[in-house]
C-alpha positions as CSV (number, residue, x, y, z in Angstrom):
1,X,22.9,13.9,4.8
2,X,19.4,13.9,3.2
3,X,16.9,16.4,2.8
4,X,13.0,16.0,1.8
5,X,12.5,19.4,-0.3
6,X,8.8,19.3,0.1
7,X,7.0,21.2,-2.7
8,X,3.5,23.1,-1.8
9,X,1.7,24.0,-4.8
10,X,-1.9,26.1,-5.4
11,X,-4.8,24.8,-7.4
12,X,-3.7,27.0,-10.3
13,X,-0.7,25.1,-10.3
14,X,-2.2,21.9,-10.5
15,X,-3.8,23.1,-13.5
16,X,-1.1,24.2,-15.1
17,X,0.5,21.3,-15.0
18,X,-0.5,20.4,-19.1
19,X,1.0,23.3,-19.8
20,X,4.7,22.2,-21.8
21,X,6.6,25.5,-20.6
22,X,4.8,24.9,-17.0
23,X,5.8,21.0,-17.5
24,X,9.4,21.6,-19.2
25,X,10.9,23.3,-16.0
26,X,10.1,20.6,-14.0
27,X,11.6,18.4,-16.2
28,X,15.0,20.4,-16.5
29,X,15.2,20.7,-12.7
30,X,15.1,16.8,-11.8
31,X,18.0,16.5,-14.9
32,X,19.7,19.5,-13.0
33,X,19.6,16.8,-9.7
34,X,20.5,14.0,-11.3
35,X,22.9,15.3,-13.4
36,X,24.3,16.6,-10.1
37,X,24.3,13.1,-8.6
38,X,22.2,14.0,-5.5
39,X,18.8,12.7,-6.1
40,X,17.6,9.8,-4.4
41,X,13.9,9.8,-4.8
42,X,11.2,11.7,-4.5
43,X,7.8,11.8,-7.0
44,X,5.2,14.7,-8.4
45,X,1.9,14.0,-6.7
46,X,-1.9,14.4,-8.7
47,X,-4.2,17.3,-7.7
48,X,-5.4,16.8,-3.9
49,X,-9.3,15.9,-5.1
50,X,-7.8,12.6,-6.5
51,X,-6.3,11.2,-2.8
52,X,-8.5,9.8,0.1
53,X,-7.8,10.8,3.8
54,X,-7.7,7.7,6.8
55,X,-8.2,8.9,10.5
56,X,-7.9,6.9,13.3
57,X,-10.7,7.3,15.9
58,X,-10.0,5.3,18.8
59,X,-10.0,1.7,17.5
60,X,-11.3,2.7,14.1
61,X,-10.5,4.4,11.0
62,X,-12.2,7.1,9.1
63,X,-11.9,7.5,5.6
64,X,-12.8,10.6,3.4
65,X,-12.6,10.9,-0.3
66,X,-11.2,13.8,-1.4
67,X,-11.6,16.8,-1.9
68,X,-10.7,18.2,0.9
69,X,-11.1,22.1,2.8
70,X,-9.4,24.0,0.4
71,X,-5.9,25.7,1.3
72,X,-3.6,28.5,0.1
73,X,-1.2,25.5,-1.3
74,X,-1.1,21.5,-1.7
75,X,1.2,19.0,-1.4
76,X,2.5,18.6,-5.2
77,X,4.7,16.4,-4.4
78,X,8.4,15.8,-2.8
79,X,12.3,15.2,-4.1
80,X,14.8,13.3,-2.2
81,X,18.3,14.4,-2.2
82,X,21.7,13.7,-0.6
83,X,23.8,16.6,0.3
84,X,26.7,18.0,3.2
85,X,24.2,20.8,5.1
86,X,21.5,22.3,5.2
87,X,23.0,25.5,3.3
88,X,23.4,23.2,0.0
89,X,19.8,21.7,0.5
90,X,18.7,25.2,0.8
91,X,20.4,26.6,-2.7
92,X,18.7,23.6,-4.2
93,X,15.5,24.4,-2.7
94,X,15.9,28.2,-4.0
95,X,15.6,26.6,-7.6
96,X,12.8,24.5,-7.6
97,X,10.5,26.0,-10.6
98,X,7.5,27.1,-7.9
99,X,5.4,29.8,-8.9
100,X,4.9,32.7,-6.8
101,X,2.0,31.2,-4.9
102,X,3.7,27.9,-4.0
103,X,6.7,27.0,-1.1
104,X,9.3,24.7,-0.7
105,X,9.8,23.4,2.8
106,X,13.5,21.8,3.3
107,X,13.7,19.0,5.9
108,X,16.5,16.3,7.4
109,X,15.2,12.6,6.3
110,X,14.6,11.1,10.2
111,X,17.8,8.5,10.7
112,X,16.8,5.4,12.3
């Protein structure tokens, strides 16, 4: 089965992200899920000012450069990985290198 672990991230994270120690635990965790075997994608996203927003209004589109209303975290960006359950996703989850003030939301990939 595959999981999306979906990484939320505050501004002071994005800033961070020059820093090598911030940088190097990143790094060690994707060689933690391939070495394991089980990742299958995923990708670190740039700071939410640096994205553009499309809305659909009726028969036309919207679109609004960023930055956008400011929230407790960001989407920083996303891995992909291939495991039995839930539980297994959910250890993995438990040891991506978020600080304190970010998340990690764990998610089945839709089957179609």
């Amino acid at each position: 089965m595959q999981y999306a672990l979906i990484i939320r991230e505050a501004a002071e994270d994005f800033a961070n992200r020059s820093d090598p120690a911030y940088r190097d635990g990143w790094v060690a965790y994707s060689k933690a899920l391939a070495q394991a075997g089980i990742m299958t994608g995923g990708a670190g996203l740039t700071a939410p000012e640096t994205g553009t927003i499309v809305r659909r209004k009726g028969e036309d589109h919207d679109v609004q450069d960023g930055p956008y209303p400011e929230g407790k975290e960001q989407l920083g960006g996303f891995y992909l990985i291939e495991v039995p359950d839930m539980d297994t996703a959910l250890e993995w989850a438990t040891r991506v290198p978020i600080s304190d003030r970010g998340s990690v939301e764990v998610r089945p990939r839709l089957q179609m």
